[in-house]
C-alpha positions in Angstrom: 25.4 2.9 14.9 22.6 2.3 12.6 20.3 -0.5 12.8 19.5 -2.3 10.4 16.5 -3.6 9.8 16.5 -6.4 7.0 19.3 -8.6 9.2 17.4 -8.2 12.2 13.8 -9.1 10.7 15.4 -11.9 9.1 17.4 -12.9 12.1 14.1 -13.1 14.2 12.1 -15.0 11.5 14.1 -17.6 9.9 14.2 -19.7 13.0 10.0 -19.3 13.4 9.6 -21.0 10.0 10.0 -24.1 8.2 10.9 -22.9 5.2 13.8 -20.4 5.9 15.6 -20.0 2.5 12.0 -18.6 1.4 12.1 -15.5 3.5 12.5 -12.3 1.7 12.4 -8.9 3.6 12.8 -5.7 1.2 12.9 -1.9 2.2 10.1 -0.3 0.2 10.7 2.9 1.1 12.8 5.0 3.7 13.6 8.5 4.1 14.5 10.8 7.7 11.7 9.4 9.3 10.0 6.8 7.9 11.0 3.0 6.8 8.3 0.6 5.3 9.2 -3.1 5.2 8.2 -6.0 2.8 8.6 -9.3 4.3 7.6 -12.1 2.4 7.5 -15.7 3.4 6.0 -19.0 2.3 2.8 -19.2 2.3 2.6 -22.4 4.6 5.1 -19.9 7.2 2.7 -17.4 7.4 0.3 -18.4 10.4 3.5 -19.1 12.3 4.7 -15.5 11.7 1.4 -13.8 12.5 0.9 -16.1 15.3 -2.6 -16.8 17.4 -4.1 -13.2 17.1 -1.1 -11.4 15.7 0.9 -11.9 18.7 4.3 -12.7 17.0 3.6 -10.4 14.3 2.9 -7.6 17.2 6.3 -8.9 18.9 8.5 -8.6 16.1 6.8 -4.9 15.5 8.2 -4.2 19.1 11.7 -4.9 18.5 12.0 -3.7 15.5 10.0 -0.2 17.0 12.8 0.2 19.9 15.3 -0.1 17.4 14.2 2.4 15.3 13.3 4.4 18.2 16.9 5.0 18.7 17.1 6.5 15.4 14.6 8.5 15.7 12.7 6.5 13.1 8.8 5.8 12.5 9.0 2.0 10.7 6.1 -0.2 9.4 6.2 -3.7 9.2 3.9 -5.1 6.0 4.2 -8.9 6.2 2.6 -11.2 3.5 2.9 -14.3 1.9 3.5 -15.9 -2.0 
């Protein structure tokens, strides 16, 4: 079964921020290995995303790494604001 990864990024981030309907997450690029991910939220959302020290940021990195682990995937995570 593949995972995928917009559904569960968005899943983890909508409820971390106040403004939900702002969150975008795009796949930039993907190919047998590799996945890079866009996700863009308000810019008043984006401390609570990152977290104290990236800690959120680094948690949401983890899931999303053990699911792409199971495909055999390499993914990065690019997270930014408008």
């Amino acid at each position: 079964m593949a995972v995928n990864f917009e559904m569960l990024i968005k899943n983890i981030i909508k409820p971390l921020v106040m403004n939900p309907d702002d969150v975008v997450v795009k796949i930039l690029d993907e190919d047998d290995k590799n996945v890079t991910i866009q996700v863009i939220v308000h810019s008043d959302d984006l401390g609570r995303v990152i977290g104290r020290g990236g800690r959120i940021a680094s948690a949401i990195r983890t899931i999303v790494y053990a699911g792409a682990a199971k495909e055999n995937k390499r993914v990065q995570i690019d997270i930014d604001s408008y």
